[in-house]
C-alpha positions as semicolon CSV with decimal commas, in nm:
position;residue;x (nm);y (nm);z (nm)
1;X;0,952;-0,623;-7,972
2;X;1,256;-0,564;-7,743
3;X;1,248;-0,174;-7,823
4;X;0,868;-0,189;-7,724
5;X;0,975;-0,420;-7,349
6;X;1,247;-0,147;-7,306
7;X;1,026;0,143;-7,347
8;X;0,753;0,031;-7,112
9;X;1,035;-0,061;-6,877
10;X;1,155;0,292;-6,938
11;X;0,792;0,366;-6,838
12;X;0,752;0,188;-6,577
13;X;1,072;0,347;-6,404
14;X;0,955;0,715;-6,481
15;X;0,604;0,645;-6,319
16;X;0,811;0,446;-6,005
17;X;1,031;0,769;-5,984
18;X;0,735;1,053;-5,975
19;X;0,554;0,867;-5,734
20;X;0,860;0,844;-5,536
21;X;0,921;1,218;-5,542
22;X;0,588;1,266;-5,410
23;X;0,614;1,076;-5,151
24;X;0,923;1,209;-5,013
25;X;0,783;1,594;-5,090
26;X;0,490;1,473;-4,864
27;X;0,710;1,311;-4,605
28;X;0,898;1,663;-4,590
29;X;0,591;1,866;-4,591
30;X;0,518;1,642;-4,266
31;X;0,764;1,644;-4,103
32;X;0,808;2,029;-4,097
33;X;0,453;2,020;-3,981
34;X;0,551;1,860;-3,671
35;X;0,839;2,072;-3,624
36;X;0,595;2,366;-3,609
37;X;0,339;2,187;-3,402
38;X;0,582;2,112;-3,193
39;X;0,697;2,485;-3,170
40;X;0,363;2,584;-3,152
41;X;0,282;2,398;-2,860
42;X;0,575;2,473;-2,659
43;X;0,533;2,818;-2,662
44;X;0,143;2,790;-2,562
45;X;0,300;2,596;-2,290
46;X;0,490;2,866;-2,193
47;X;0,203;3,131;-2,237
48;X;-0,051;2,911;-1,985
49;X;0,284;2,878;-1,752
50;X;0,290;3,270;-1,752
51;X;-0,067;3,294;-1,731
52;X;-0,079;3,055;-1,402
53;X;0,171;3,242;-1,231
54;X;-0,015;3,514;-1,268
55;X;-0,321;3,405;-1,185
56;X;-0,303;3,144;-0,869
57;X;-0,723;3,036;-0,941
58;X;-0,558;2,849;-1,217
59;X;-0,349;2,646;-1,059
60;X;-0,421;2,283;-1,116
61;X;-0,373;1,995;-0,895
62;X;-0,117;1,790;-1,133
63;X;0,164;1,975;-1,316
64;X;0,131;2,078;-1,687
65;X;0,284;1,818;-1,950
66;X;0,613;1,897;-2,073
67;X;0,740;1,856;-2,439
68;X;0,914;1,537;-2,335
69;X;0,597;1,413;-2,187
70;X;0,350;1,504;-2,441
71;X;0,621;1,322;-2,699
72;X;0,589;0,993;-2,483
73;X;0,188;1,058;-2,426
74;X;0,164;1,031;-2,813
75;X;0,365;0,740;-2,869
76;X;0,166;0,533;-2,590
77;X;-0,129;0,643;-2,741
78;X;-0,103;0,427;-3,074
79;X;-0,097;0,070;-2,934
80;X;-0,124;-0,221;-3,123
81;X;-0,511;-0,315;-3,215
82;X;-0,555;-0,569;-2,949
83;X;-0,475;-0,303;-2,669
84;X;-0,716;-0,035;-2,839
85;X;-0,980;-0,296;-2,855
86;X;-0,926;-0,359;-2,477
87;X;-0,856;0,008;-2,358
88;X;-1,245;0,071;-2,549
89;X;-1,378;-0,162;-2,330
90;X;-1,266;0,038;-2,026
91;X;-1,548;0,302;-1,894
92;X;-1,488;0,593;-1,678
93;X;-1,624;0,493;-1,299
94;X;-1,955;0,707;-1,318
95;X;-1,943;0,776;-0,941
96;X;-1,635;0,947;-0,957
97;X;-1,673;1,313;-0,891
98;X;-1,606;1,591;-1,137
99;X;-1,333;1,793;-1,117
100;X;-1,408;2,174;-0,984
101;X;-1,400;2,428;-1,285
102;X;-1,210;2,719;-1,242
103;X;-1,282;3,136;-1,248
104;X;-1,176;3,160;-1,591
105;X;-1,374;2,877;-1,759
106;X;-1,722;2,987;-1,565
107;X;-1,669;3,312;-1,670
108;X;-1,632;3,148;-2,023
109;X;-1,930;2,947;-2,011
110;X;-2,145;3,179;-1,865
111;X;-2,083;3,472;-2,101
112;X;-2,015;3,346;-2,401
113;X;-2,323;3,327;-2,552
114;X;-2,395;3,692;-2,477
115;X;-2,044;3,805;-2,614
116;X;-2,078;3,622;-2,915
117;X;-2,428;3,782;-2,964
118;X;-2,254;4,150;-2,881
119;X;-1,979;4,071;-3,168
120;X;-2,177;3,944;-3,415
121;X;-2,157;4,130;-3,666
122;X;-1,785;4,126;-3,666
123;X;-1,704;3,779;-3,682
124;X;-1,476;3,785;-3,423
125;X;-1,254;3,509;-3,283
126;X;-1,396;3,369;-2,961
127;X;-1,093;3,233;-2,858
128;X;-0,900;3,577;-2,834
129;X;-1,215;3,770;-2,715
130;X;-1,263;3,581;-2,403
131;X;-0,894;3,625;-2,284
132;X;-0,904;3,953;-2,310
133;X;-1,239;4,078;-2,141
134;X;-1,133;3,840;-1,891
135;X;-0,758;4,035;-1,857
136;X;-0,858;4,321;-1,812
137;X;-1,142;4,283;-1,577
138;X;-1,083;4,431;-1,229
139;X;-1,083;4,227;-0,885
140;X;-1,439;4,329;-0,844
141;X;-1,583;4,226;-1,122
142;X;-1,402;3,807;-1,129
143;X;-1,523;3,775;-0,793
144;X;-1,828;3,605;-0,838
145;X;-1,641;3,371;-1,081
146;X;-1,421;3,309;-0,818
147;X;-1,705;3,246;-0,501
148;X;-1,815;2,956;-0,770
149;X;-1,467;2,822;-0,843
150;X;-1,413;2,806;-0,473
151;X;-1,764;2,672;-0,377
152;X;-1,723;2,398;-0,665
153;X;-1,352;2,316;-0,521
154;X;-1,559;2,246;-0,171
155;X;-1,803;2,012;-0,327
156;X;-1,537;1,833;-0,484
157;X;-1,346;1,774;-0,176
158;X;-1,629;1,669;-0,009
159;X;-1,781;1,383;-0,303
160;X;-1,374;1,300;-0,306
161;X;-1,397;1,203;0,047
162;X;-1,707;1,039;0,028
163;X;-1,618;0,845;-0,302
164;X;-1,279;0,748;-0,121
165;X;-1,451;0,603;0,140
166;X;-1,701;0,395;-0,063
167;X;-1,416;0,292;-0,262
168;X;-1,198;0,164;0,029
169;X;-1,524;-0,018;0,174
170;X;-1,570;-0,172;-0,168
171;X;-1,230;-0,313;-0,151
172;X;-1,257;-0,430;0,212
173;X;-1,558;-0,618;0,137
174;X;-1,461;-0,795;-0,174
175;X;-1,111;-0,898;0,017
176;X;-1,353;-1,032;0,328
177;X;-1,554;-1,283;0,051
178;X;-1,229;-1,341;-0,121
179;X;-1,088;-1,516;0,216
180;X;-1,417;-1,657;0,327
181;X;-1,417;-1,856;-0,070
182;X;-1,028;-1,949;0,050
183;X;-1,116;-2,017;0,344
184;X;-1,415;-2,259;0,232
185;X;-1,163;-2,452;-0,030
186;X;-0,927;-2,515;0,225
187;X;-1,194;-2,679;0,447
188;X;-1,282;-2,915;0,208
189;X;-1,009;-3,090;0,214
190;X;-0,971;-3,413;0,392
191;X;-0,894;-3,416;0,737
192;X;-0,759;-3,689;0,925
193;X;-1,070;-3,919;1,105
194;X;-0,952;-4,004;1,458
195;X;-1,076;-4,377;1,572
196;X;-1,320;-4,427;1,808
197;X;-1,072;-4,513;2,124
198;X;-0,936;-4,214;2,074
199;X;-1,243;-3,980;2,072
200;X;-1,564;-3,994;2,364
201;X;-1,865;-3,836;2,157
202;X;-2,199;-3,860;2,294
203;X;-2,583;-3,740;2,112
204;X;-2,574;-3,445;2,330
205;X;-2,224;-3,289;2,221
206;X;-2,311;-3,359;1,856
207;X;-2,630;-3,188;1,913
208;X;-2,441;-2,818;2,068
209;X;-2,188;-2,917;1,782
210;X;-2,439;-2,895;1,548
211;X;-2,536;-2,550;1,687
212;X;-2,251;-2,380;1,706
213;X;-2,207;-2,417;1,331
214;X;-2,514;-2,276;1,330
215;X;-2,457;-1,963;1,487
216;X;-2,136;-1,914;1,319
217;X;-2,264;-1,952;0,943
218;X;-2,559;-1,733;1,061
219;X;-2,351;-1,432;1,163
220;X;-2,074;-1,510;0,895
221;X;-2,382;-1,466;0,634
222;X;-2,517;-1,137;0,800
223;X;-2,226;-0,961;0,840
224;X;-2,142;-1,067;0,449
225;X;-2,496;-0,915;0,373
């Protein structure tokens, strides 16, 4: 009975030890994947870098996330489930206008359908083609990419001013009822009742009193409308 205990004991422990093995192969394997993501990524950064330089249509308005940054980026992005479950709930604003696409990407989405049509038969990478039928095309031939990169950047600018200003009205407004509700509160509380010696009120000045409140609730409500 006590050899049988020891040898599923013995078992036991082999099984315990295999799986650990595995696990610490597949921690390994991982880990050197992210070592040559990593890598991998850093020297694409460097490539689009090169590429910008060389090309100022591709310049974007924010700079380009370094490895530091993209390290952090990934970290904030695995909250705890409470904060996924409330960053869901958050929708892009709809009005906000869309960001101009440049030269390179029109000429992208505008050919690629023909390109992949001329290529195939050779099964062909897309992602490689496109680069280079867009390198070594002259001046001449990007320009009309680049009339619609720069006529795109305009309307941009222009909904960007036009959102801004909505936005900024928005604000105002919702501020102006914010007081007005602060400013009703504070008038509800009690004031102090002079006596009647202190105080000469006739009919008549109740009566303009009455209509001054009037007017002033009047406009107050239009200009809230």
């Amino acid at each position: 009975m006590v050899d049988q205990n020891n040898k599923d004991l013995a078992l036991a422990i082999k099984e315990l030890t295999e799986q650990n093995d595995t696990l610490s192969l597949a921690i390994q394997r991982t880990r050197l994947s992210v070592k040559r993501l990593r890598l991998e990524y850093a020297v694409l950064l460097e490539r689009l870098e090169a590429r910008i330089e060389k090309d100022p249509s591709l310049h974007y308005e924010e700079p380009l996330p370094t490895l530091a940054s993209f390290k952090n980026n990934l970290l904030e992005s695995l909250p705890s489930s409470r904060s996924r479950k409330r960053r869901s709930k958050e929708k892009r604003d709809p009005n906000l206008p869309k960001r101009p696409t440049n030269a390179y990407l029109l000429f992208c989405e505008m050919n690629k359908d023909k390109i992949r049509h001329e290529h195939a038969a050779n099964n062909v990478d897309m992602t490689k083609v496109l680069p280079e039928i867009w390198k070594n095309m002259d001046e001449e031939a990007k320009k009309p990419y680049y009339d619609l990169y720069n006529a795109d950047r305009l309307r941009y600018q222009r909904e960007m001013t036009a959102y801004s200003q909505n936005k900024t009205t928005e604000e105002a407004n919702v501020d102006v009822k914010n007081e007005s509700g602060n400013e009703e509160e504070e008038g509800d509380e009690p004031e102090h009742e002079p006596d009647a010696d202190e105080i000469d009120v006739n009919d008549s000045d109740v009566t303009q009193l009455d209509d001054g409140i009037g007017d002033v609730a009047s406009s107050v409500m239009s200009s809230e409308m």
